[in-house]
N, C-alpha and C positions, 0 to 999 in steps of 0.2 A: 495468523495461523500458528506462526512459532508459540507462541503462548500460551497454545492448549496445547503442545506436543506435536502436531502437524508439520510437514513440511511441502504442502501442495502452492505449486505455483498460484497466483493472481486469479488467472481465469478458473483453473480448477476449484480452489476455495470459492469461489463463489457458485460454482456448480453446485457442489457437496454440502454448504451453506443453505442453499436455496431446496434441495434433496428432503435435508433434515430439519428445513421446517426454521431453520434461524433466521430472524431477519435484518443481523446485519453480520458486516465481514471487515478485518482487520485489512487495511491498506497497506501492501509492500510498498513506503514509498520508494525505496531501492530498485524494487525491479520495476517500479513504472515509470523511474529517472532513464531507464536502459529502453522504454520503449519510444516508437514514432508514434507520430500524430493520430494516423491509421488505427496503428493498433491500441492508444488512449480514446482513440471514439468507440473504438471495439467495446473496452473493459465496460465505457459507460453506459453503453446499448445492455452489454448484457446485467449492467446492474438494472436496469428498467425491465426488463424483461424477466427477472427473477425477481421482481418486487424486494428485493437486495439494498440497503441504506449501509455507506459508510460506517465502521467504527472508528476509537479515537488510532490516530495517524501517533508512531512514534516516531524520533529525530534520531538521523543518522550518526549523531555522536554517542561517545560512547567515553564519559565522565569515569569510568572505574580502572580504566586501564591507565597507560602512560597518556604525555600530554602530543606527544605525536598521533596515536591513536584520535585523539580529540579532534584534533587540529585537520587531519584527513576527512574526517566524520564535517565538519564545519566547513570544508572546504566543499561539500558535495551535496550541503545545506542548500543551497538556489536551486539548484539541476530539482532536488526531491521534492520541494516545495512548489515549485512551479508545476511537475506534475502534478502532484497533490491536488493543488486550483484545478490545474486543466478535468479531472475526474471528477471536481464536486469534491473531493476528503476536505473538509475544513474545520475538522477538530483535532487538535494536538495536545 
């Protein structure tokens, strides 16, 4: 959603996605590193339910800043990833 200007949470974007007729939606891997199991079976039900397909998943790092920045971003790489899998996102 940041990418086209948006700032609507996971579930919302796929609402407003599904609304407008788009049939796929950018994956927060961020905010789905932040959720439980619970609420990633959620995300996924409602991608079935909106006829909703994953788009491509960006990496938590962040290459243009300093190398602390990176290195934060790298560290938080597995947590984002492993949601990512658990959702179905598996393009990067």
């Amino acid at each position: 959603p940041g990418s086209i200007g948006t700032k609507f949470d996971q579930r919302t974007a796929i609402a407003v996605a599904a609304e407008a007729g788009f049939e796929a939606v950018t994956p927060n891997g961020s905010e789905l590193a932040q959720m439980d199991a619970a609420s990633l079976e959620q995300i996924s039900g409602l991608l079935v339910q909106n006829k909703i397909k994953w788009g491509v998943a960006g990496l938590p790092m962040d290459f243009r800043k300093d190398a602390a920045s990176f290195s934060q971003g790298l560290a938080e790489l597995p947590k984002v990833a492993a949601a990512l899998r658990q959702v179905g996102a598996t393009r990067m």
